[in-house]
GUTOR-572872 format. One record per residue: x, y, z of N, C-alpha, C, CB in turn; residue in one letter. Coordinates in steps of 0.001 Angstrom, whole numbers, m for minus. Glycine has a CB too. Layout:
! GUTOR-572872
     nxx     nyy     nzz    caxx    cayy    cazz     cxx     cyy     czz    cbxx    cbyy    cbzz vogu
       X       Y       Z       X       Y       Z       X       Y       Z       X       Y       Z    A
...
This chain:
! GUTOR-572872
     nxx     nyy     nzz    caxx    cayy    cazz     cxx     cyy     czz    cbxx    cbyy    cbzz vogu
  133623   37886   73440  132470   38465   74100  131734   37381   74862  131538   39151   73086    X
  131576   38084   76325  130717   36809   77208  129479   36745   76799  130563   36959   78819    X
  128505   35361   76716  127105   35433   76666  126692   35825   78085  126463   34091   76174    X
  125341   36208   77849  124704   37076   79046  124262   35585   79829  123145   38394   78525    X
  124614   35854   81395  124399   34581   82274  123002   33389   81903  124145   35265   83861    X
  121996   34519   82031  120633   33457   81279  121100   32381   80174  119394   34519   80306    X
  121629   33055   79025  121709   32096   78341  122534   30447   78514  122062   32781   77475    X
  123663   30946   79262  124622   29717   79604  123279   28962   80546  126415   30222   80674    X
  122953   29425   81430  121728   28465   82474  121069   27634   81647  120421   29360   83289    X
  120160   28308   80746  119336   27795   79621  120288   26816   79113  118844   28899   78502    X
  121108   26426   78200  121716   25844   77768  121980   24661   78671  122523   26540   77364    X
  122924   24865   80062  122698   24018   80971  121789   23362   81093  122773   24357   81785    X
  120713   23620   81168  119186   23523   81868  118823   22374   80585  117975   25379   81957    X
  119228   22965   79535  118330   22214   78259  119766   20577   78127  118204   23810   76120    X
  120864   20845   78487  121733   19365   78449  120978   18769   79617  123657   19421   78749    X
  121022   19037   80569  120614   18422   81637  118856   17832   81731  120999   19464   82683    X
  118486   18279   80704  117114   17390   81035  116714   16449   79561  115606   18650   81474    X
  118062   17072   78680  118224   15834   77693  118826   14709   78279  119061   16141   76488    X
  120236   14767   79082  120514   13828   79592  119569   12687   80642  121418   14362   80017    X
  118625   13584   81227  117445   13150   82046  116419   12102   80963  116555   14705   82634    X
  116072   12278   80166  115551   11877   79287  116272   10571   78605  115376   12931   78592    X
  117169   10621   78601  117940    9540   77714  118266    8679   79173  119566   10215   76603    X
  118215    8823   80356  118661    7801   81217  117561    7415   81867  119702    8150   82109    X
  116057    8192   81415  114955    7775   81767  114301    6257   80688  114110    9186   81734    X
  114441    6998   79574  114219    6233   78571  114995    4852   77906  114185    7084   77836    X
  116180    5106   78717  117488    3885   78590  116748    2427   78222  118478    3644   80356    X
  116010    1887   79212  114757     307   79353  114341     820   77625  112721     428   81125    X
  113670    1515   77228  112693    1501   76252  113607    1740   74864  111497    2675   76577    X
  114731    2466   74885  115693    1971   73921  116718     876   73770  116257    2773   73772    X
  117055     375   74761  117829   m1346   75477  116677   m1777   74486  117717   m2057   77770    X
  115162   m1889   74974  115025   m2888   74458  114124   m2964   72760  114468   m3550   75601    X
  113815   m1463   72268  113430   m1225   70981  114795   m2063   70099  113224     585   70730    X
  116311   m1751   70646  117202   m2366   69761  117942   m3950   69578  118061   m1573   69914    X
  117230   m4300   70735  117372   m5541   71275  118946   m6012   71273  116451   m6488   70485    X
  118842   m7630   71260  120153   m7814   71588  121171   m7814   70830  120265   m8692   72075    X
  121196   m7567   69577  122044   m7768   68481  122418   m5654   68320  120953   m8866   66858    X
  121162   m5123   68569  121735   m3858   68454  122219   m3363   69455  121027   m3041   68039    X
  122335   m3703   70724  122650   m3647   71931  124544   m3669   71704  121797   m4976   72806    X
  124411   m4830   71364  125683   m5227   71076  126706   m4621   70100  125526   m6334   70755    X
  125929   m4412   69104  126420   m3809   67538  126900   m2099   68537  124528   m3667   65789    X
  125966   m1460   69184  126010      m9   69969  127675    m463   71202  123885     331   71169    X
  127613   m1287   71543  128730   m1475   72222  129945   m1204   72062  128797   m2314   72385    X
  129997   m2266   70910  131014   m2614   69614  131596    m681   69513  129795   m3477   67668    X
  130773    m626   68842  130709    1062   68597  131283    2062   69349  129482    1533   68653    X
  130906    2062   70346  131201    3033   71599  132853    2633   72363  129751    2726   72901    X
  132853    1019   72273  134364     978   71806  135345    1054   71438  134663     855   71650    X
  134943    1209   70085  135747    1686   69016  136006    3660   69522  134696    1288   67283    X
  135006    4168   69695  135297    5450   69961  136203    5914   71306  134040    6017   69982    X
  136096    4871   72298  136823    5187   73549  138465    4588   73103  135994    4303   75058    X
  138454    3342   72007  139951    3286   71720  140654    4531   70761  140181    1861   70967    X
  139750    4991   70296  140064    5970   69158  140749    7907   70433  137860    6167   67859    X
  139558    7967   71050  139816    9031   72176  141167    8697   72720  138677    9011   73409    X
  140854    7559   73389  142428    7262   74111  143629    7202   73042  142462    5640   74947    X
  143497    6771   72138  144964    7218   71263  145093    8579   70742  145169    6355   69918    X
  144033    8879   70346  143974   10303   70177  144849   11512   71529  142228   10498   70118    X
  144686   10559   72713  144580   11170   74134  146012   11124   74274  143659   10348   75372    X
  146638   10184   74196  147936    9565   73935  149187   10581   72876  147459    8054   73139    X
  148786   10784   72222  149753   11503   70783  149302   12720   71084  149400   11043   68927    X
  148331   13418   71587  148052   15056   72226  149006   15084   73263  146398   15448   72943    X
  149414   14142   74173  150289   14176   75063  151941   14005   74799  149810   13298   75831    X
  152271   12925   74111  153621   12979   73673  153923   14202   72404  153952   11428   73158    X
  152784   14567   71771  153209   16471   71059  153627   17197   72202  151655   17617   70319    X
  152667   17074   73152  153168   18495   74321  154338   18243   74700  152335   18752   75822    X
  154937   17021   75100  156123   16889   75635  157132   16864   74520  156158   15741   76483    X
  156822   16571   73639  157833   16916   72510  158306   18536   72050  157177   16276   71258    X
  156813   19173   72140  157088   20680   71733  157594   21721   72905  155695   21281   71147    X
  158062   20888   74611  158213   21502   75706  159674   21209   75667  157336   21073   76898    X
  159557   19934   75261  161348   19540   75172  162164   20890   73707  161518   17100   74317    X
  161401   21119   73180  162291   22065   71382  162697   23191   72099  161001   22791   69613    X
């Protein structure tokens, strides 16, 4: 069942001015965590983009494995 159009907008509407908010506020959290948490958040976000990409990796050699059966 589709949601009624309003709601998807709303929803839109409400990511998009969270995201607004967090790239407004970027300076004032940079520097509440300073440089060690700056870094430590890096570290982090690293780890998750190596984790996606292998993840990204083995979703792809299944498909070609289960296209080849």
């Amino acid at each position: 069942m589709r949601e009624p159009l309003w709601l998807a907008v709303h929803a839109r509407l409400r990511r998009l001015t969270h995201c607004m908010l967090c790239f407004v506020s970027a300076h004032v959290i940079a520097r509440t965590l300073g440089r060690t948490g700056n870094d430590v958040l890096s570290r982090v976000r690293g780890m998750l983009l190596a984790a996606y990409s292998v993840q990204f990796v083995i979703d792809g050699i299944a498909a070609v494995r289960a296209s080849l059966s």
